[in-house]
C-alpha positions as a Python dict, from the first residue, in 0.01 Angstrom:
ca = {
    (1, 'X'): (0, 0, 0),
    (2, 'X'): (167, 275, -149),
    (3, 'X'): (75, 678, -44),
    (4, 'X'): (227, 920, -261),
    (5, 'X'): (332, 1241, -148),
    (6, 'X'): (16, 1443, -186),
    (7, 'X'): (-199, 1205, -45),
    (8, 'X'): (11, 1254, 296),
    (9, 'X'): (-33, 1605, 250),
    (10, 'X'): (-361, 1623, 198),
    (11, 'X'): (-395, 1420, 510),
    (12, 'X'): (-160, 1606, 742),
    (13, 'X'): (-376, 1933, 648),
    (14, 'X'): (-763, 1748, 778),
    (15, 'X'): (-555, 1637, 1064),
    (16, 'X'): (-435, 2037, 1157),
    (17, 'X'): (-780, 2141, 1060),
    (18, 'X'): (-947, 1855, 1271),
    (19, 'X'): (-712, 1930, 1628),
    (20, 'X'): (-783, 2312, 1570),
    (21, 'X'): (-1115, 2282, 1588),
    (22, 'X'): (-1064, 2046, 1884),
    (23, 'X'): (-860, 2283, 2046),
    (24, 'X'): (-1084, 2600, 1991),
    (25, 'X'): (-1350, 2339, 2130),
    (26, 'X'): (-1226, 2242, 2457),
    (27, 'X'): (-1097, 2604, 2504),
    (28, 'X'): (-1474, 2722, 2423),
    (29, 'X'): (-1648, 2430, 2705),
    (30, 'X'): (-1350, 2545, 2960),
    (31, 'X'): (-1418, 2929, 2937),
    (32, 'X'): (-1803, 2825, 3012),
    (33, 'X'): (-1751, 2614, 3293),
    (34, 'X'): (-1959, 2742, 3563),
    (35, 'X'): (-1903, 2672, 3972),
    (36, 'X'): (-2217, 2568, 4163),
    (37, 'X'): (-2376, 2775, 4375),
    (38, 'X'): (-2371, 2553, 4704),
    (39, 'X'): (-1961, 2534, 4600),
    (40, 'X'): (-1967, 2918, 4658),
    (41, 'X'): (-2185, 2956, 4963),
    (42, 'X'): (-1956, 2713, 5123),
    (43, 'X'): (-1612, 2885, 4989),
    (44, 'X'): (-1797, 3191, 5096),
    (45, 'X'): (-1829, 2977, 5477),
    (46, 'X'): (-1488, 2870, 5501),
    (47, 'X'): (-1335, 3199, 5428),
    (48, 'X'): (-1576, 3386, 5694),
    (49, 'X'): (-1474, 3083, 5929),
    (50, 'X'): (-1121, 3206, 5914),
    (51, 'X'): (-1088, 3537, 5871),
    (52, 'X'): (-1391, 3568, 6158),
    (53, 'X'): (-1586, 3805, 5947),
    (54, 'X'): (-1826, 3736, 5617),
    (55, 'X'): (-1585, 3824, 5289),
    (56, 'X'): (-1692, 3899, 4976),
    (57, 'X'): (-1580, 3577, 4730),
    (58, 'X'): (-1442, 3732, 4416),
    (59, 'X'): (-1343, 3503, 4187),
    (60, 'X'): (-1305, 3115, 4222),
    (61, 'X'): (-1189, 2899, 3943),
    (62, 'X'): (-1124, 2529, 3923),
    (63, 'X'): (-765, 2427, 3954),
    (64, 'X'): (-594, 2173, 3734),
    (65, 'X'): (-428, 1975, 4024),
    (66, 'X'): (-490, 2120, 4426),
    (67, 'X'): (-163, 2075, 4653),
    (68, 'X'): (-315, 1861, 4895),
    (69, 'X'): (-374, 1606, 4629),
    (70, 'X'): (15, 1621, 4524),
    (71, 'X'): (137, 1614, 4874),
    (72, 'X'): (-45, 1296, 4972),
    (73, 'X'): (78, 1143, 4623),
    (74, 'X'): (395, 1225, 4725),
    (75, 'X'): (357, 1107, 5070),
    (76, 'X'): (209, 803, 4949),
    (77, 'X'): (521, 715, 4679),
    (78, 'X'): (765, 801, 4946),
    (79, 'X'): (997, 526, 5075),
    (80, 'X'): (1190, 729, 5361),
    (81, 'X'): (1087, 551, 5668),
    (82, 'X'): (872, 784, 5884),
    (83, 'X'): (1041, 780, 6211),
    (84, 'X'): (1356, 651, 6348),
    (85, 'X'): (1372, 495, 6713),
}
C-alpha cells in the first residue's frame, strides 16, 4: 500500500484542521464552565470561618491539580521511613 506524497499532504492538512477545531473546542467548554452555587456559599463559609468576618468571594476557578492532592501522592510514593527509634 503505497501513499504518494500528496496524499500525505492532503492528510496532514484534515488532521491540523481537525485538532484546531478540537482545540478551539475544549478552550470554548472550559471558558463556560460554571461553579455551583452551594460550592460558593460554602467557599464563601470557610473563608468567613477564618478570617472571623463574612468576605466577599471574588473570583473562584477550578484548579488543574490542588496541593493537597500532590502532597499525599507524594507522601504516598515516598519510601523514607517515617520515624527513626
Amino acid at each position: 500500500m503505497e501513499t504518494n506524497q500528496e496524499e500525505l499532504v492532503a492528510r496532514l492538512a484534515a488532521l491540523v484542521e481537525k485538532v484546531s477545531m478540537l482545540e478551539a473546542r475544549v478552550a470554548e467548554l472550559e471558558s463556560e464552565q460554571e461553579i455551583p452555587e452551594e460550592d460558593l456559599v460554602a467557599i464563601g463559609a470557610a473563608v468567613a470561618a477564618y478570617f472571623g468576618h463574612k468576605a466577599k468571594v471574588r473570583a473562584v476557578r477550578f484548579g488543574r491539580q490542588s496541593s493537597w492532592a500532590a502532597a499525599t501522592r507524594e507522601r504516598v510514593h515516598d519510601r523514607r521511613v517515617p520515624h527513626v527509634r
